[in-house]
PDB file of N, CA, C and O in Angstrom, chain B, residues numbered from 101:
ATOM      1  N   UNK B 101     135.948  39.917  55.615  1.00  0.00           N
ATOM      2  CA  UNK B 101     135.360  39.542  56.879  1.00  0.00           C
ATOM      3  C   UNK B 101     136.439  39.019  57.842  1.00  0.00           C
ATOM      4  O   UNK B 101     136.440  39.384  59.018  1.00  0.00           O
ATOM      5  N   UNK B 102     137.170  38.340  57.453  1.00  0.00           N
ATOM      6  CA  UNK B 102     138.376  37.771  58.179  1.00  0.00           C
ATOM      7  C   UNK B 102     139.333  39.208  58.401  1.00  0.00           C
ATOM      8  O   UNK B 102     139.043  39.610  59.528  1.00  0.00           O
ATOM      9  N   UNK B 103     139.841  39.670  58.090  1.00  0.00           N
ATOM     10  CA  UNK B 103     140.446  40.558  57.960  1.00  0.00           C
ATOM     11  C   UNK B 103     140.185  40.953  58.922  1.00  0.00           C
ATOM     12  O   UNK B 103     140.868  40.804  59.935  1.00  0.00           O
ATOM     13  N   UNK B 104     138.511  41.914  58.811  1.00  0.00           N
ATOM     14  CA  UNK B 104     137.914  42.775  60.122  1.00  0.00           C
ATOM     15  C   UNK B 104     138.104  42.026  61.498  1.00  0.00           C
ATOM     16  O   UNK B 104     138.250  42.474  62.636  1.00  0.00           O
ATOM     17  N   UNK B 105     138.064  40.986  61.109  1.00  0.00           N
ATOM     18  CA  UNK B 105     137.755  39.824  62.441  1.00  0.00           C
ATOM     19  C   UNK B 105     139.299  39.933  63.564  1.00  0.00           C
ATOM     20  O   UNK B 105     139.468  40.072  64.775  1.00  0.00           O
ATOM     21  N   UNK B 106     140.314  39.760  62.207  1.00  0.00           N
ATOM     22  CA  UNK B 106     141.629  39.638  63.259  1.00  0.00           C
ATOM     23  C   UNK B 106     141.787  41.056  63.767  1.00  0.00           C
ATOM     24  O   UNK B 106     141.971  41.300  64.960  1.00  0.00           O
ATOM     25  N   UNK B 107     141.678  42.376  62.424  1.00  0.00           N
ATOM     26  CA  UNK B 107     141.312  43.358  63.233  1.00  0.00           C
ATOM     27  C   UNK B 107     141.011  43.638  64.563  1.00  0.00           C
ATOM     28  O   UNK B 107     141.980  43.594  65.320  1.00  0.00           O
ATOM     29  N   UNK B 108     140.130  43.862  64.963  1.00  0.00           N
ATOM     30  CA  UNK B 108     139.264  43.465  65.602  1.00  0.00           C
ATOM     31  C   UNK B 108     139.874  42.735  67.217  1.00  0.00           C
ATOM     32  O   UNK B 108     139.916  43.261  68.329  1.00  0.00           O
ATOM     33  N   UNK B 109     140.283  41.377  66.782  1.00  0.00           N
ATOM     34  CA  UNK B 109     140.877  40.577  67.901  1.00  0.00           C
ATOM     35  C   UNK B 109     142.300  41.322  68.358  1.00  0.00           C
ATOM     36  O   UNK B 109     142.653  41.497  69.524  1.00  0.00           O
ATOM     37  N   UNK B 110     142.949  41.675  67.294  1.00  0.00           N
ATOM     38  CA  UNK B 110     144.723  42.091  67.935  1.00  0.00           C
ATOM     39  C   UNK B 110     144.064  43.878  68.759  1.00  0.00           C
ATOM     40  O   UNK B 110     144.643  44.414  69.704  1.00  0.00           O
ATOM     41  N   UNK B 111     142.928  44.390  68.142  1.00  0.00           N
ATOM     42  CA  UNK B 111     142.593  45.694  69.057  1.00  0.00           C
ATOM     43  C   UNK B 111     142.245  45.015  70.368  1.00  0.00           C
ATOM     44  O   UNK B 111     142.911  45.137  71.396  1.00  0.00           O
ATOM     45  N   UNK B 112     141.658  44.628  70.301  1.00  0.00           N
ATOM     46  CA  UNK B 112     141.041  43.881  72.296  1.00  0.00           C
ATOM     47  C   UNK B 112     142.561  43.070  73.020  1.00  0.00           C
ATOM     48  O   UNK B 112     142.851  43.024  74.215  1.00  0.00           O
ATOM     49  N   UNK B 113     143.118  42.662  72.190  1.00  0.00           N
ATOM     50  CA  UNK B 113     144.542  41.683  72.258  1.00  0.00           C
ATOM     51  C   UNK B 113     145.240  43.244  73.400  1.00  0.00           C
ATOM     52  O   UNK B 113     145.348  43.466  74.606  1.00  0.00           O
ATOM     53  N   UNK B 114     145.569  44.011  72.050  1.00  0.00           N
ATOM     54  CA  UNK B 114     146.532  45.423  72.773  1.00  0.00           C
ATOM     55  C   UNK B 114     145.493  46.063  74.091  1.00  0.00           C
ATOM     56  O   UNK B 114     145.979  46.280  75.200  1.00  0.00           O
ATOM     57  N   UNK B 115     144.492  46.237  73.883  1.00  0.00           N
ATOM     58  CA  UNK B 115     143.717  47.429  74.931  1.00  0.00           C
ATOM     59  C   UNK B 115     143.635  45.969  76.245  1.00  0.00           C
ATOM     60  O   UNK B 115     143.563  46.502  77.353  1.00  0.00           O
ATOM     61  N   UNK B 116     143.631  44.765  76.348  1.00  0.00           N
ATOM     62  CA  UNK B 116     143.899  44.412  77.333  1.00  0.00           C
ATOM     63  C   UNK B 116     144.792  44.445  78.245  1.00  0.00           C
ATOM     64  O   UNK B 116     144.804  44.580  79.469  1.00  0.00           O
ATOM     65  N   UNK B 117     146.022  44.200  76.895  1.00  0.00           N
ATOM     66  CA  UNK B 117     147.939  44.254  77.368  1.00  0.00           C
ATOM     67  C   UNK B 117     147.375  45.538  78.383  1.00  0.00           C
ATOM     68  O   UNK B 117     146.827  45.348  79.469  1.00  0.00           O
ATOM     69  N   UNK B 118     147.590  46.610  77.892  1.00  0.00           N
ATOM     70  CA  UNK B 118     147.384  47.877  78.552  1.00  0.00           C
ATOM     71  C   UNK B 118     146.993  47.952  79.729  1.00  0.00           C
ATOM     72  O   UNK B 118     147.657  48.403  80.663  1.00  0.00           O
ATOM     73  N   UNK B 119     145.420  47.335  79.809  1.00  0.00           N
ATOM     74  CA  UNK B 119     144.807  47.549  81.011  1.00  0.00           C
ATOM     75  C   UNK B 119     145.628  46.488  82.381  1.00  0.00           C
ATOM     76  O   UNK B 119     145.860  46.754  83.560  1.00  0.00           O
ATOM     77  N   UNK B 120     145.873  45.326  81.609  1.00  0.00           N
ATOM     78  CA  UNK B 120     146.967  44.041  82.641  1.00  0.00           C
ATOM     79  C   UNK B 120     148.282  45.107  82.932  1.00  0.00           C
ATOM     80  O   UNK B 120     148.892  44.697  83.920  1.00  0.00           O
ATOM     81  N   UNK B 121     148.943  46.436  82.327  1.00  0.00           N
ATOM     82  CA  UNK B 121     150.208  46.689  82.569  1.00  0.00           C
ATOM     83  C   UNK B 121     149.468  48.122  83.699  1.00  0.00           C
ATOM     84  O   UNK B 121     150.164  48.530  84.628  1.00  0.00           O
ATOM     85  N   UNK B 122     148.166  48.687  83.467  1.00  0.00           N
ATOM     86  CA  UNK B 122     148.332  49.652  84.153  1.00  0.00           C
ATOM     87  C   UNK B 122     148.099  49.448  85.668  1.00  0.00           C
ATOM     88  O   UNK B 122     148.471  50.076  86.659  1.00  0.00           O
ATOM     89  N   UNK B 123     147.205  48.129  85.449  1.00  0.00           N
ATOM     90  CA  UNK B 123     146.414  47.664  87.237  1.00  0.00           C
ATOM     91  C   UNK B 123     147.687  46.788  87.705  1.00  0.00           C
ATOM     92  O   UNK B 123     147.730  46.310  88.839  1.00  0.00           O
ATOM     93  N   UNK B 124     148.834  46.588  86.659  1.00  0.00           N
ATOM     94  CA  UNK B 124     150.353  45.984  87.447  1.00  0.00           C
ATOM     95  C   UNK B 124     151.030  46.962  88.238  1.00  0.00           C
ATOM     96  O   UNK B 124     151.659  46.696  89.262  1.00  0.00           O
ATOM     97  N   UNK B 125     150.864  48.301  87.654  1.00  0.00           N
ATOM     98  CA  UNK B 125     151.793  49.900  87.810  1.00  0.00           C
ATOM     99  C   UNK B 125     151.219  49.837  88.977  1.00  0.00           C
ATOM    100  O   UNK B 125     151.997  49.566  89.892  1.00  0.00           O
ATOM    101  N   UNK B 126     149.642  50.061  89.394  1.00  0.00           N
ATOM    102  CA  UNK B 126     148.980  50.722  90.443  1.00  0.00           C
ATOM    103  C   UNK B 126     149.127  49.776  91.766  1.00  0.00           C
ATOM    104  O   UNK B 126     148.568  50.007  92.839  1.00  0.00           O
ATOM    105  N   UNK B 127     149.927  48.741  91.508  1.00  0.00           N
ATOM    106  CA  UNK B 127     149.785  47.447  92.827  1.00  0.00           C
ATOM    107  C   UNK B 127     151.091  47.592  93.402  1.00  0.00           C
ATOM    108  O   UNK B 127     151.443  47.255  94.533  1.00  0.00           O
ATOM    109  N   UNK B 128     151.883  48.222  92.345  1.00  0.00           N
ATOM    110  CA  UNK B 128     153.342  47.754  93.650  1.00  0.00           C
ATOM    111  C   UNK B 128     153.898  49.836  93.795  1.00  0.00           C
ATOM    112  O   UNK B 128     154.190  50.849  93.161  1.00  0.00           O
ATOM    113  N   UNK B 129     153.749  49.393  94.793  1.00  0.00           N
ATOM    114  CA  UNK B 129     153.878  50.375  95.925  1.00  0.00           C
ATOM    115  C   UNK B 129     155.198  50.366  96.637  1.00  0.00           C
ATOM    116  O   UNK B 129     155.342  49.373  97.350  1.00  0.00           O
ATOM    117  N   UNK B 130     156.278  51.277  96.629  1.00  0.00           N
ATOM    118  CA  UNK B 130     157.419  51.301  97.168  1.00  0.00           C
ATOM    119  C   UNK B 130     157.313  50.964  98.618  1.00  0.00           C
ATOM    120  O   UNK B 130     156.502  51.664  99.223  1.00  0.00           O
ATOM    121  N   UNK B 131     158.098  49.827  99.499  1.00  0.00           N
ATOM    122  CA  UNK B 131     158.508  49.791 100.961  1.00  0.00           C
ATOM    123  C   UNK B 131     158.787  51.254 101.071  1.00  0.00           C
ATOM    124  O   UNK B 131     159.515  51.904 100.321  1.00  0.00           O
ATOM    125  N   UNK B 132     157.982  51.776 102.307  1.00  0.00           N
ATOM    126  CA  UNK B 132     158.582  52.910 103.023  1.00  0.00           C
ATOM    127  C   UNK B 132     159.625  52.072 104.331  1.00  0.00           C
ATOM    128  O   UNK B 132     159.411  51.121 105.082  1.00  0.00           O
ATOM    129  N   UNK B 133     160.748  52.952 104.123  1.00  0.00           N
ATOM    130  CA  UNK B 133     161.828  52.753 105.273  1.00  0.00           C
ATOM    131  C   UNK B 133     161.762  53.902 106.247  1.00  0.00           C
ATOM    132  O   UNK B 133     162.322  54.856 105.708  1.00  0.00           O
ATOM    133  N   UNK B 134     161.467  54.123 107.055  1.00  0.00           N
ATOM    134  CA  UNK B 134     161.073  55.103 108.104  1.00  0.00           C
ATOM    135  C   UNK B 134     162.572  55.106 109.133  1.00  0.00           C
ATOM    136  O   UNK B 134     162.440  55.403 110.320  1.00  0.00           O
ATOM    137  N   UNK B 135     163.687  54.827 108.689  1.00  0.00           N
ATOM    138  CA  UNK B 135     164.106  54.751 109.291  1.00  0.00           C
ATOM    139  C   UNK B 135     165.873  55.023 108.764  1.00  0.00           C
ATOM    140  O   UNK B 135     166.492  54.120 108.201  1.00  0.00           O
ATOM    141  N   UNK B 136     166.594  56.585 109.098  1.00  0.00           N
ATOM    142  CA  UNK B 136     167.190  57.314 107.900  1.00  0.00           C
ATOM    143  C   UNK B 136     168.674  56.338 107.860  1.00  0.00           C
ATOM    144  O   UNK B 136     169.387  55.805 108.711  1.00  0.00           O
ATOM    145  N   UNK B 137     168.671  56.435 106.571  1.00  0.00           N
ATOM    146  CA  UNK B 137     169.939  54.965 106.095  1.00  0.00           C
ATOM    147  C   UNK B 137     171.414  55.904 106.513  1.00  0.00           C
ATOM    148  O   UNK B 137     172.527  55.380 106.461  1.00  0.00           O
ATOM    149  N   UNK B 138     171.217  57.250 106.895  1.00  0.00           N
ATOM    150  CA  UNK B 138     172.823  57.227 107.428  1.00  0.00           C
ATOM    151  C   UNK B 138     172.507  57.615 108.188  1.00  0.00           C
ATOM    152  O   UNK B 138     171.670  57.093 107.452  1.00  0.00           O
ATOM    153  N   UNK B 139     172.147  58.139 109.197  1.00  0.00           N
ATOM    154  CA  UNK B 139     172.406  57.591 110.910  1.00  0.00           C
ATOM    155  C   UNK B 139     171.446  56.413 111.351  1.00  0.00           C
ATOM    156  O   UNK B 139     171.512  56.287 112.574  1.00  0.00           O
ATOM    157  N   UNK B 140     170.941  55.889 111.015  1.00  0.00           N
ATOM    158  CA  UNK B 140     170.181  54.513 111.413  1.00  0.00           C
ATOM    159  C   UNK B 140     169.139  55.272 112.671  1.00  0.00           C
ATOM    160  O   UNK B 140     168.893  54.572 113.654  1.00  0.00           O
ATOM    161  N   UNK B 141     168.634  56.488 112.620  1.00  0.00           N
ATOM    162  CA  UNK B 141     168.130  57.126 113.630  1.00  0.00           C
ATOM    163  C   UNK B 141     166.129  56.707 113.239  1.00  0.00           C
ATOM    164  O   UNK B 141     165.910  56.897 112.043  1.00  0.00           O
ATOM    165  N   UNK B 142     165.327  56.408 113.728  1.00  0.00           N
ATOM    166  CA  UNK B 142     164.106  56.523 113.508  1.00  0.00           C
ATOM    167  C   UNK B 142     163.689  57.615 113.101  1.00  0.00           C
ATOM    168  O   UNK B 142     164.027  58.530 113.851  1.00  0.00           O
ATOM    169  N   UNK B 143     162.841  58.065 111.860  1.00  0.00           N
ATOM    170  CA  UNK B 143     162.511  59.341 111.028  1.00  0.00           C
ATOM    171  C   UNK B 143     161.130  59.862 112.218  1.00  0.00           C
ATOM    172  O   UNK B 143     160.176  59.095 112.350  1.00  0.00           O
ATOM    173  N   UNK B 144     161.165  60.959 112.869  1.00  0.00           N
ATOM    174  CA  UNK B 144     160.231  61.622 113.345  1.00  0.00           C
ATOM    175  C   UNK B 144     159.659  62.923 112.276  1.00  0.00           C
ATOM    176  O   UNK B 144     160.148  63.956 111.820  1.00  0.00           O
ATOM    177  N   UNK B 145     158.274  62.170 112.178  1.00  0.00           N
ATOM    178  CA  UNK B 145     157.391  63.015 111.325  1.00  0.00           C
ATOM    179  C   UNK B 145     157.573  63.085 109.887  1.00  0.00           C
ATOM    180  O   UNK B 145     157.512  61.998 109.312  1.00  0.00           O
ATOM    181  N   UNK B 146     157.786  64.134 109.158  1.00  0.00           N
ATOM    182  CA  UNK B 146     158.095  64.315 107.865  1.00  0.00           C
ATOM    183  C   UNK B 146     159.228  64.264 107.602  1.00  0.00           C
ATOM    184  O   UNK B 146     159.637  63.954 106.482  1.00  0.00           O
ATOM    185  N   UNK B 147     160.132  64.625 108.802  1.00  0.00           N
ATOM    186  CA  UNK B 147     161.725  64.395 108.677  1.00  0.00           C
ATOM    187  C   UNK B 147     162.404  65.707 107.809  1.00  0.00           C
ATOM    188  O   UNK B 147     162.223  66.922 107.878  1.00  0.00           O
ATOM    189  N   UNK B 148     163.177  64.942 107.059  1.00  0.00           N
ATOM    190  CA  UNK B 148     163.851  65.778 105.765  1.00  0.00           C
ATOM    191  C   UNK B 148     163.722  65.772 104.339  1.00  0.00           C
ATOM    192  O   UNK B 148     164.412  66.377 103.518  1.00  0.00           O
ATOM    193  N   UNK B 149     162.624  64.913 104.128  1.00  0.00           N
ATOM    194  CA  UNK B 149     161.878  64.197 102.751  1.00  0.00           C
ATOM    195  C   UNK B 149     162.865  62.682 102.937  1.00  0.00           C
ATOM    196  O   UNK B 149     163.598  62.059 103.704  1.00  0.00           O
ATOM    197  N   UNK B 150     162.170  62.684 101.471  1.00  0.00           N
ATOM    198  CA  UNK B 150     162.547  61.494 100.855  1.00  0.00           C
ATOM    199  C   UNK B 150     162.854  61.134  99.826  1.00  0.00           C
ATOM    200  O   UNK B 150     162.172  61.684  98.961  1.00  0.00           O
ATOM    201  N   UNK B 151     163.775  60.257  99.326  1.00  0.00           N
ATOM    202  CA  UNK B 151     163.799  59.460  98.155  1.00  0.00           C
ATOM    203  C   UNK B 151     163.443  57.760  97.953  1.00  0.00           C
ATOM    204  O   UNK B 151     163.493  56.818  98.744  1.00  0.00           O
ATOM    205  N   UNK B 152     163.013  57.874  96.311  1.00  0.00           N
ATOM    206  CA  UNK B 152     162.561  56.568  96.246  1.00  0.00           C
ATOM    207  C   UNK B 152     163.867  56.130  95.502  1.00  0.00           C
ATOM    208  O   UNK B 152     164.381  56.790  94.600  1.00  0.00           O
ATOM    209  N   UNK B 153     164.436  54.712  96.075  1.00  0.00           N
ATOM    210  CA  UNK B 153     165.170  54.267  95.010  1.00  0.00           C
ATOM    211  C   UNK B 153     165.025  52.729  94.789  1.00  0.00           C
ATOM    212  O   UNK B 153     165.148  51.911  95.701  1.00  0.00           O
ATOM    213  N   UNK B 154     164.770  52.436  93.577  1.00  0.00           N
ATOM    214  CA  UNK B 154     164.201  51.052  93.736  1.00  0.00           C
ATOM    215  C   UNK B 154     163.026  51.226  93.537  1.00  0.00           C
ATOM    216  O   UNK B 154     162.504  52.026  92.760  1.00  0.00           O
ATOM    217  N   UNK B 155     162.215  49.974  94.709  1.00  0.00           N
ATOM    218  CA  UNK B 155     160.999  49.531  95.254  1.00  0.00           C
ATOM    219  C   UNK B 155     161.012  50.502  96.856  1.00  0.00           C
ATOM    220  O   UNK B 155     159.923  50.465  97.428  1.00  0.00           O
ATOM    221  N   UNK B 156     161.917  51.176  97.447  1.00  0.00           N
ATOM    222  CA  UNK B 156     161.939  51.905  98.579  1.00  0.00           C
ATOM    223  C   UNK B 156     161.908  53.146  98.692  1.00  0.00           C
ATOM    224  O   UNK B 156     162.758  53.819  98.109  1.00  0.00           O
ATOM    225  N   UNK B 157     160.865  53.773  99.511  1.00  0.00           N
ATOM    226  CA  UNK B 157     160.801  55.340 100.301  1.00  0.00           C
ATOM    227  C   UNK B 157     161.645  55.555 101.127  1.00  0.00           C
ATOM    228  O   UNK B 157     161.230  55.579 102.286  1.00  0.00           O
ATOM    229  N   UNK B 158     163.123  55.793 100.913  1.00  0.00           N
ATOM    230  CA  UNK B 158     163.517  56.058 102.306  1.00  0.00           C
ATOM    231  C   UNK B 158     163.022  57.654 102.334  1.00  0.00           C
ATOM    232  O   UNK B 158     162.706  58.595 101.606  1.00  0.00           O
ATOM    233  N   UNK B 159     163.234  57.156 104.036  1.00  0.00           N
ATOM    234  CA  UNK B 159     162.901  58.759 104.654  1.00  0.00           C
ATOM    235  C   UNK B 159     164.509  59.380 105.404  1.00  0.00           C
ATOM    236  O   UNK B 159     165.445  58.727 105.864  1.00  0.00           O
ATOM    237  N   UNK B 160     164.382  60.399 105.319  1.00  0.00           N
ATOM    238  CA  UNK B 160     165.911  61.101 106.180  1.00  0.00           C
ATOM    239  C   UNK B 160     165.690  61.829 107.205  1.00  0.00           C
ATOM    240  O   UNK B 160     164.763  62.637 107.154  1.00  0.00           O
ATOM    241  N   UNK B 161     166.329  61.737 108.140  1.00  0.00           N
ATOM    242  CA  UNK B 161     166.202  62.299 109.661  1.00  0.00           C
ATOM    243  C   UNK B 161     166.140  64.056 109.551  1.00  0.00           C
ATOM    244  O   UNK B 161     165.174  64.704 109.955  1.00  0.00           O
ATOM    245  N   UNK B 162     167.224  64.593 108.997  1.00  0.00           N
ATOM    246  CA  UNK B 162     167.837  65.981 108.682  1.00  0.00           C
ATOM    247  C   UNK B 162     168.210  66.474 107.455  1.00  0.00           C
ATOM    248  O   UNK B 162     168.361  65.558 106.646  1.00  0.00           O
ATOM    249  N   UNK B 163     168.466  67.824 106.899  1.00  0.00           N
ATOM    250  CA  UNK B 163     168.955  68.275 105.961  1.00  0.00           C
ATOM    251  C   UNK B 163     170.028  67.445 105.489  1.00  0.00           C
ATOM    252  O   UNK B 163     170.154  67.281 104.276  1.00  0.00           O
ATOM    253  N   UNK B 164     170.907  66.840 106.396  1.00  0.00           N
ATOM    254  CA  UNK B 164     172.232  66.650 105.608  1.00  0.00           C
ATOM    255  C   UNK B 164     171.832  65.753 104.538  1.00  0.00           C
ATOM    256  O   UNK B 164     171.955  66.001 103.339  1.00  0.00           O
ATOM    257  N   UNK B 165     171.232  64.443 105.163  1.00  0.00           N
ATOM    258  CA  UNK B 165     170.968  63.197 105.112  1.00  0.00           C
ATOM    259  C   UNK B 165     170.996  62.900 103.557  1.00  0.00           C
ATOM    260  O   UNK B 165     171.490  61.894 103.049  1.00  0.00           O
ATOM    261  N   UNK B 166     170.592  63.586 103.118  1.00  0.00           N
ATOM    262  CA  UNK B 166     169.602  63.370 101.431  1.00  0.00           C
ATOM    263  C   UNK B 166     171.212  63.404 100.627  1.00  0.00           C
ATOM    264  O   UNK B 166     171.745  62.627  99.836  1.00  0.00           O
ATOM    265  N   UNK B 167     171.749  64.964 101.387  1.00  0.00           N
ATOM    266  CA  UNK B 167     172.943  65.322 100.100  1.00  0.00           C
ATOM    267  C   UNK B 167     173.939  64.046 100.721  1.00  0.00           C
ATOM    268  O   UNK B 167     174.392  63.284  99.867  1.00  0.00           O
ATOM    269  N   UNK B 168     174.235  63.825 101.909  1.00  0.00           N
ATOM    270  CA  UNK B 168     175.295  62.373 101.999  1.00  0.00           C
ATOM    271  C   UNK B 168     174.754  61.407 101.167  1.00  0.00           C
ATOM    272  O   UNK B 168     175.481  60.812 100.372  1.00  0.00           O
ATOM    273  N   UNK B 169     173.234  61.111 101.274  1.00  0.00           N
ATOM    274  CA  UNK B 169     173.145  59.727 100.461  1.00  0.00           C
ATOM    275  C   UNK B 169     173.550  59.436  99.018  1.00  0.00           C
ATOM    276  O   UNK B 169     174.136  58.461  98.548  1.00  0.00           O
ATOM    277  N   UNK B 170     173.011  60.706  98.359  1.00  0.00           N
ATOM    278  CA  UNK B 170     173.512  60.933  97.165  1.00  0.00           C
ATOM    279  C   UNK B 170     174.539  60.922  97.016  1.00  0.00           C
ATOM    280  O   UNK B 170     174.543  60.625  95.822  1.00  0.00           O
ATOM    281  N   UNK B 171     175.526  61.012  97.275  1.00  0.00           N
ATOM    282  CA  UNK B 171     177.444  60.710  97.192  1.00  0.00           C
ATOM    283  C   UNK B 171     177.865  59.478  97.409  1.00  0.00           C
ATOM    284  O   UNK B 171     179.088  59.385  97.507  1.00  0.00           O
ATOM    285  N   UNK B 172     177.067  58.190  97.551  1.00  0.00           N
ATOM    286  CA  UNK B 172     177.218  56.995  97.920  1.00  0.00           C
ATOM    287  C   UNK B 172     177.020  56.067  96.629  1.00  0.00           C
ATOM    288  O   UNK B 172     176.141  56.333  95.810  1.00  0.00           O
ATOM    289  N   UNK B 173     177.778  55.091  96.500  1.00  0.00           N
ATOM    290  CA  UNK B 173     177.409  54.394  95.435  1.00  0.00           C
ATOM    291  C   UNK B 173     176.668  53.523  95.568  1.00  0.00           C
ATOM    292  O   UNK B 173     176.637  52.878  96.616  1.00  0.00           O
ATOM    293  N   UNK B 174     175.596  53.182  94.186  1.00  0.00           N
ATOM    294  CA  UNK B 174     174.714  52.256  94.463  1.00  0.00           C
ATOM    295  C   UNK B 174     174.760  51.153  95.161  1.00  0.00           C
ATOM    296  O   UNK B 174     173.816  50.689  95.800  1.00  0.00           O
ATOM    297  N   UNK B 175     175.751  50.732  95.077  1.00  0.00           N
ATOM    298  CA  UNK B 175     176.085  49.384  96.081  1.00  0.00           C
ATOM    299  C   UNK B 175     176.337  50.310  97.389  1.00  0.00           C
ATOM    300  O   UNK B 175     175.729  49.797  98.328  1.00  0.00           O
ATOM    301  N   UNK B 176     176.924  51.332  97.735  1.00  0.00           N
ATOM    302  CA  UNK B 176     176.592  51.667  98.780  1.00  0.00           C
ATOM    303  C   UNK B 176     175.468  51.878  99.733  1.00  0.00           C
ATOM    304  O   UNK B 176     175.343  51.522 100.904  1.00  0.00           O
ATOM    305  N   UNK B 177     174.493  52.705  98.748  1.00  0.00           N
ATOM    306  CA  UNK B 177     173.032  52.726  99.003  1.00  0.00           C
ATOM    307  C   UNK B 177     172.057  51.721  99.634  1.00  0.00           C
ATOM    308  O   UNK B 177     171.262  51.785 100.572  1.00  0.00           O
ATOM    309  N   UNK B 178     172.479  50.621  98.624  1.00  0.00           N
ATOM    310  CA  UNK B 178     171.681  49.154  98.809  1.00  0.00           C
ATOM    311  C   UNK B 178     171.997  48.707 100.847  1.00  0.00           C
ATOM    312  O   UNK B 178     171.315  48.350 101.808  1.00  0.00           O
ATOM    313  N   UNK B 179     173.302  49.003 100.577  1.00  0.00           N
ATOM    314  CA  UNK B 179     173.997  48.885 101.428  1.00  0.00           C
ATOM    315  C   UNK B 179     173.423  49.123 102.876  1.00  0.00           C
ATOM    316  O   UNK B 179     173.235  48.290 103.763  1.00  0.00           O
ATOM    317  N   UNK B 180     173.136  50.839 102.880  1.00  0.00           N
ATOM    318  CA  UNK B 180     172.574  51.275 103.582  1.00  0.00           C
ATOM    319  C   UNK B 180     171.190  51.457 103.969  1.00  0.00           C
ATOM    320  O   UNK B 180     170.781  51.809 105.075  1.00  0.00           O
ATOM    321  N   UNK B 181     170.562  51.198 103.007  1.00  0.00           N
ATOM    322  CA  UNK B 181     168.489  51.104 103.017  1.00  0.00           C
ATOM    323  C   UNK B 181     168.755  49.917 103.359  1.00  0.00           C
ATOM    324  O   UNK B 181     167.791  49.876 104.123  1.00  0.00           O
ATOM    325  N   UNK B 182     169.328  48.643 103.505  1.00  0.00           N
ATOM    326  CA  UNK B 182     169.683  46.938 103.814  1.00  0.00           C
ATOM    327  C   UNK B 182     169.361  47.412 105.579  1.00  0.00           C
ATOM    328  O   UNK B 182     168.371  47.119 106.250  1.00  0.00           O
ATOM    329  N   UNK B 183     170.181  47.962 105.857  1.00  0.00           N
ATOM    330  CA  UNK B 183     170.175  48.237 107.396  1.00  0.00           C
ATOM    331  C   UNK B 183     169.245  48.929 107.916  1.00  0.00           C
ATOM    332  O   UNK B 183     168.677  48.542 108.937  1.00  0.00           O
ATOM    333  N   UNK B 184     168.880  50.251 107.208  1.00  0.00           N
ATOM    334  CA  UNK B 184     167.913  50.530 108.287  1.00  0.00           C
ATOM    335  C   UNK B 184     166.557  50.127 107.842  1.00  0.00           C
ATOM    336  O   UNK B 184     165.572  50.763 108.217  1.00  0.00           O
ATOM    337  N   UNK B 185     166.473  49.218 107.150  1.00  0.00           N
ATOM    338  CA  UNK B 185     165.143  47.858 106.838  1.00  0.00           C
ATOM    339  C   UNK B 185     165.427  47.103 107.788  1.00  0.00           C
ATOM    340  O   UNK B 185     164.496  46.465 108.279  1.00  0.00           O
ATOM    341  N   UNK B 186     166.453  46.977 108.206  1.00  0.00           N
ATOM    342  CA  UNK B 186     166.344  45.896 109.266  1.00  0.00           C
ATOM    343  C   UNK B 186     166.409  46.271 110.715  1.00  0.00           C
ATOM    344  O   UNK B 186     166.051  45.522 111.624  1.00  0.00           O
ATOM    345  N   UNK B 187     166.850  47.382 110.860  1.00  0.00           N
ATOM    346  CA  UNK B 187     166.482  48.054 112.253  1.00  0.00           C
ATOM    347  C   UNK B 187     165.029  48.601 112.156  1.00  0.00           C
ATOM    348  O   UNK B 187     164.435  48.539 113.232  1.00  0.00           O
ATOM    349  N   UNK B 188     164.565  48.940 111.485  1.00  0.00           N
ATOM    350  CA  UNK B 188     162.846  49.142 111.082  1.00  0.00           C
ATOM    351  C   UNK B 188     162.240  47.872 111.578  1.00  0.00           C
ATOM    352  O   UNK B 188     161.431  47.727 112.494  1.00  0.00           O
ATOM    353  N   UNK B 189     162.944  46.720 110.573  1.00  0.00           N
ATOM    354  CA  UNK B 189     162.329  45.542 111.249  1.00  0.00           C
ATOM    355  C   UNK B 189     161.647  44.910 112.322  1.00  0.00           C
ATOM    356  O   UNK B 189     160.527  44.520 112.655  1.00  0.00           O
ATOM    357  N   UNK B 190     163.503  45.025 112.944  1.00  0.00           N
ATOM    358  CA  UNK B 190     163.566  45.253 114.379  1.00  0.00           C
ATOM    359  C   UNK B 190     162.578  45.328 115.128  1.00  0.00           C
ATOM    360  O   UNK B 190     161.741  44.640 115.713  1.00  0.00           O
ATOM    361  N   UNK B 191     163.127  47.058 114.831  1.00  0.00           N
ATOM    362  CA  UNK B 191     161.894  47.795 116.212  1.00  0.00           C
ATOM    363  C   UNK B 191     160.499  47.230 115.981  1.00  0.00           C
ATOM    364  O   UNK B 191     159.876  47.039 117.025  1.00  0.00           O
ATOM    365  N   UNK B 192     159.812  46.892 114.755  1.00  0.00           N
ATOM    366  CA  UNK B 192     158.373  46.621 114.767  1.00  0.00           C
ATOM    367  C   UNK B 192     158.335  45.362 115.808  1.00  0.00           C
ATOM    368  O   UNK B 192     157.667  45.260 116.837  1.00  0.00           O
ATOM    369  N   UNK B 193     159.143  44.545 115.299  1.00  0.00           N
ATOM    370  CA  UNK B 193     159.457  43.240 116.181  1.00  0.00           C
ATOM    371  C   UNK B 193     159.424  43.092 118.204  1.00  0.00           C
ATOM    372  O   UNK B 193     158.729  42.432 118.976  1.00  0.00           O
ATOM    373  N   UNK B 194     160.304  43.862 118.352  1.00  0.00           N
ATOM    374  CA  UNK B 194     160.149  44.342 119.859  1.00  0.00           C
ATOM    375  C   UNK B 194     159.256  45.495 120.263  1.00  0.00           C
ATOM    376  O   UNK B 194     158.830  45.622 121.411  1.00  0.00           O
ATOM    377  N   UNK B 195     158.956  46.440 119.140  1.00  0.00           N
ATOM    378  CA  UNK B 195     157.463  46.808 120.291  1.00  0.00           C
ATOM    379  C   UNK B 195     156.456  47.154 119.893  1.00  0.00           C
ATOM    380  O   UNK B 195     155.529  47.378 120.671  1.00  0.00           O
TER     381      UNK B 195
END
C-alpha cells in the first residue's frame, strides 16, 4: 500500500514538473528588434528575415544583412542587437 502510494505521488510529482516547464516554454517570447543591427536602419515590412539569437528576433533590412551578421562574433553580435534595441527604443520614445 505504501509503495503504491509513493508510486503514485513521484507520478503527479513528474507530470506536474512537466506541465510547470511547458507553460514556462510558452511565456517567454523572444524581444523582436525591428530594427537591422548592421545598418541601424528601421526594418520595413518583412525585410530580409530574421534571426533569433538569445531572447531576440532581430529583423534585417536587406539580403546582405543576415550573411554580415553571421561573420561577427558573439560579443560582436550582442554588440550590435545592444544598439539597434536602443535606437528601437528611441524611436518608440519620440514618436
Amino acid at each position: 500500500m505504501l509503495k503504491k502510494f509513493l508510486s503514485l505521488t513521484a507520478a503527479a510529482a513528474i507530470l506536474t514538473g512537466l506541465a510547470l516547464a511547458e507553460e514556462a516554454k510558452q511565456e517567454v517570447k523572444p524581444t523582436e528588434v525591428h530594427v537591422c543591427p548592421i545598418t541601424l536602419e528601421a526594418v520595413k515590412g518583412d525585410g530580409a528575415g530574421t534571426k533569433t539569437v538569445g531572447n531576440y528576433k532581430v529583423w534585417f533590412c536587406c539580403g546582405g544583412c543576415p550573411g554580415a551578421f553571421d561573420k561577427l562574433s558573439k560579443e560582436d553580435k550582442d554588440k550590435k542587437i545592444a544598439a539597434a534595441l536602443k535606437k528601437q527604443q528611441d524611436s518608440a520614445k519620440a514618436g
